[in-house]
N, C-alpha and C positions, 0 to 999 in steps of 0.2 A: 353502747345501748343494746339490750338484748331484743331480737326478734319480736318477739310478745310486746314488750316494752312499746318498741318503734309502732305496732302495730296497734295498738292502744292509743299511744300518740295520733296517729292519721284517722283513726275512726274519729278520736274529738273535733280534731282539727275541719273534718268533714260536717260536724253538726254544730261547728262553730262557723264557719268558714261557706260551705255548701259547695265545697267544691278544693281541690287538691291540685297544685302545679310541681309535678315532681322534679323540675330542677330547683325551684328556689328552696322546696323541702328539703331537697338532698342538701343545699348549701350551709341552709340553716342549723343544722343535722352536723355537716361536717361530714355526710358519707359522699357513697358515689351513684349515681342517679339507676345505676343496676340493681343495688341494693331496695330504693324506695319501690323502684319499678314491681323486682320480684315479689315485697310485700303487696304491693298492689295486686298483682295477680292472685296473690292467695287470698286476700280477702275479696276480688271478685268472683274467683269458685268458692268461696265458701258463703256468698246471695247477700254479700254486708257491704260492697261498696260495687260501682260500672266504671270498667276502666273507658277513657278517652284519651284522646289524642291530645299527650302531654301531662294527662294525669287522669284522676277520674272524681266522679261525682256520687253524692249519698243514691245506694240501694235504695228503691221503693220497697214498702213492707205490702204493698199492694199486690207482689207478686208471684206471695203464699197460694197454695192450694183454694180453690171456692169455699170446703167448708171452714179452714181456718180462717178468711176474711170475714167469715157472716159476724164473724166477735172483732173485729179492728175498726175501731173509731165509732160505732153504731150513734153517738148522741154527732157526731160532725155530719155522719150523712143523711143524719133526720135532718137538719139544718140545713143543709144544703138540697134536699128535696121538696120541703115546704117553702125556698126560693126558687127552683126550677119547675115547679107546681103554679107560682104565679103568674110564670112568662105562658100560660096556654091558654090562648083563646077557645070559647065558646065554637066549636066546630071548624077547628084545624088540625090538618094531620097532621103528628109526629110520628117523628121517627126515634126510637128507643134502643139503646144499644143494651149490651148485656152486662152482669155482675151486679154487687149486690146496695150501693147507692143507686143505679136503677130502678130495683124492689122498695126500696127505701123510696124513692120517687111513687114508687106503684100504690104505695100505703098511703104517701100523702094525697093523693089523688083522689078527690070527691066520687062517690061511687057513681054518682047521679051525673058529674060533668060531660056535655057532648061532644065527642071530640072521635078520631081514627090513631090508632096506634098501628104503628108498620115496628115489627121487630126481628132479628134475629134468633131470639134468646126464649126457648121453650119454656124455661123457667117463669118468664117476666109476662107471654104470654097466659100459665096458667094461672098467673095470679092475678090477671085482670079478667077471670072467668065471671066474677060477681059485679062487674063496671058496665056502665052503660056503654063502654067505649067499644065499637066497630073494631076488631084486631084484626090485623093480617099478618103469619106469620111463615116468614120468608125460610123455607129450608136450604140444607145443604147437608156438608158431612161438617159432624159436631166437634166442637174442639171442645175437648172434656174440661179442661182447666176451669175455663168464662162458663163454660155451659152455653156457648152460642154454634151457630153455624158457622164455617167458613167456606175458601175455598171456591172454583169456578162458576159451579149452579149459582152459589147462595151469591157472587159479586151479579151475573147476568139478573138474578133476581133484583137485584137491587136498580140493577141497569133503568126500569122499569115502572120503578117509584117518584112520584113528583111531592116532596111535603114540604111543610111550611116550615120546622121544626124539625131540629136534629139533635138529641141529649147524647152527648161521649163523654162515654168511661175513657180511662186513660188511668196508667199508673203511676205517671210522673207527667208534674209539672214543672217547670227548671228554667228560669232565665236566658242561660244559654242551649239547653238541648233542648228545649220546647217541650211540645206533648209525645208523648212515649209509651209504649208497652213493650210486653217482654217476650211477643210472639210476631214474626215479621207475617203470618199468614193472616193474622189478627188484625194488625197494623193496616193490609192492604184492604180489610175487610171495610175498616173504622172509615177508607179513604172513600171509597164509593160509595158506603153510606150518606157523607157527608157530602160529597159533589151531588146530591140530589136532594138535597134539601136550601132552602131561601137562608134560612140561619140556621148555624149550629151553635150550641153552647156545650163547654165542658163543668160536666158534675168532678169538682174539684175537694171533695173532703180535707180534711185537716195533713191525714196521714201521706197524702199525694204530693202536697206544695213542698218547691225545693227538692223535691224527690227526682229522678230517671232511670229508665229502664234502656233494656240494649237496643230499640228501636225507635224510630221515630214516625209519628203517625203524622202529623202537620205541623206548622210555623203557629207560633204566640197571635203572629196578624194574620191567621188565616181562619179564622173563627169567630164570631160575632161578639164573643165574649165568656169570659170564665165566671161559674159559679164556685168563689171559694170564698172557704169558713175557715177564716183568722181574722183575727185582731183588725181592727184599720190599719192603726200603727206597725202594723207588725211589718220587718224587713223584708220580706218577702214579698210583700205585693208591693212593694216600692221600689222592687231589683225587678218584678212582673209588668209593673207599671213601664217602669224605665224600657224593658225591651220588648214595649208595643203590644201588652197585652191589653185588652177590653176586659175590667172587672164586676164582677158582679156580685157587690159583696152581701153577704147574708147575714151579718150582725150589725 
């Protein structure tokens, strides 16, 4: 089997499967688990598949440039905004992470509702310029990718914050790698956010589920629960189910 060929094979196998064990592929195959491996490598530099330990699991598409995401999935993360919209009480603070199901949350959000918003994300800040909502926006040095802050000012800042409420982006959701992104300075940023707030929930769009990136931001059971937009039925929240995720689902 030619290169291409095999490498076509595991990317199906990946979005059939949601995940890849390269000995039993090599067996399957008939080759030698060097062979699967090296593919594997070249389709994780080339942003189509995350190697792990033992094989690897489907690329998030989440971990496109900011403006290529504002066009990926936009009706999943209406939906999944106008369910992360409903969990806010009448004058409680959240805490808002950055990217663009966040915005999408921003839009769903009554202009009029009374609440505090704590954010990283200049972005998600100015778009709540017209809201009744009290912002606080936490700086730092900007990670261009999210459009958020990171880094040591912006975690001390966060050190700082007491909310009720904690909405995470995240690029993958994935039964065995949990919640993830593709920036480990990102990842530490996502963790103190969330160690200070009573709940978190992750804004889980369509394009995220089954998905991981090369880092990992929390465990499935360390989150109050996931807002994601699939199917009930759908496999995926019943592989999420299975490994102790809280779902929250929006259809």
């Amino acid at each position: 089997m030619l290169a291409a060929a095999r490498k076509d094979l595991l990317l199906e196998r990946l979005r059939r499967d949601g995940r890849i064990v390269a000995k039993e592929i090599a067996a399957e195959l008939g080759l030698s688990e060097d062979s699967i491996r090296r593919d594997l490598r070249e389709l994780d530099a080339a942003g189509l598949a995350v190697r792990v330990y033992g094989g690897a699991l489907p690329a998030s598409p989440a971990v496109a440039d900011y403006a290529t995401r504002t066009a990926v999935a936009p009706d999943s993360k209406r939906r999944v905004a106008a369910a992360a919209v409903a969990l806010i009480e009448p004058g409680a603070t959240v805490i808002l992470d950055g990217g663009t199901t966040a915005l999408a949350l921003v839009e769903a959000l009554p202009r009029t509702h009374p609440c505090t918003i704590v954010t990283h994300s200049p972005t998600v800040a100015s778009a709540l310029l017209d809201h009744a909502a009290d912002v606080f926006l936490i700086g730092g040095q900007l990670f261009k990718h999210s459009a958020v802050a990171c880094g040591a000012a912006a975690v001390e800042a966060a050190s700082r914050i007491s909310a009720d409420l904690f909405f995470l982006g995240v690029t993958g959701v994935h039964p065995t790698a949990a919640l993830t992104t593709g920036d480990p300075d990102e990842a530490a940023m996502k963790r103190a956010l969330a160690a200070r707030a009573v709940d978190t929930y992750v804004l889980a769009s369509d394009e995220k589920l089954g998905a991981a990136s090369r880092f990992r931001v929390l465990g499935l059971d360390e989150v109050s629960g996931i807002v994601a937009d699939a199917d009930p039925e759908a496999p995926i929240l019943r592989d999420l189910a299975a490994a102790g995720a809280a779902l929250v689902p929006v259809r």
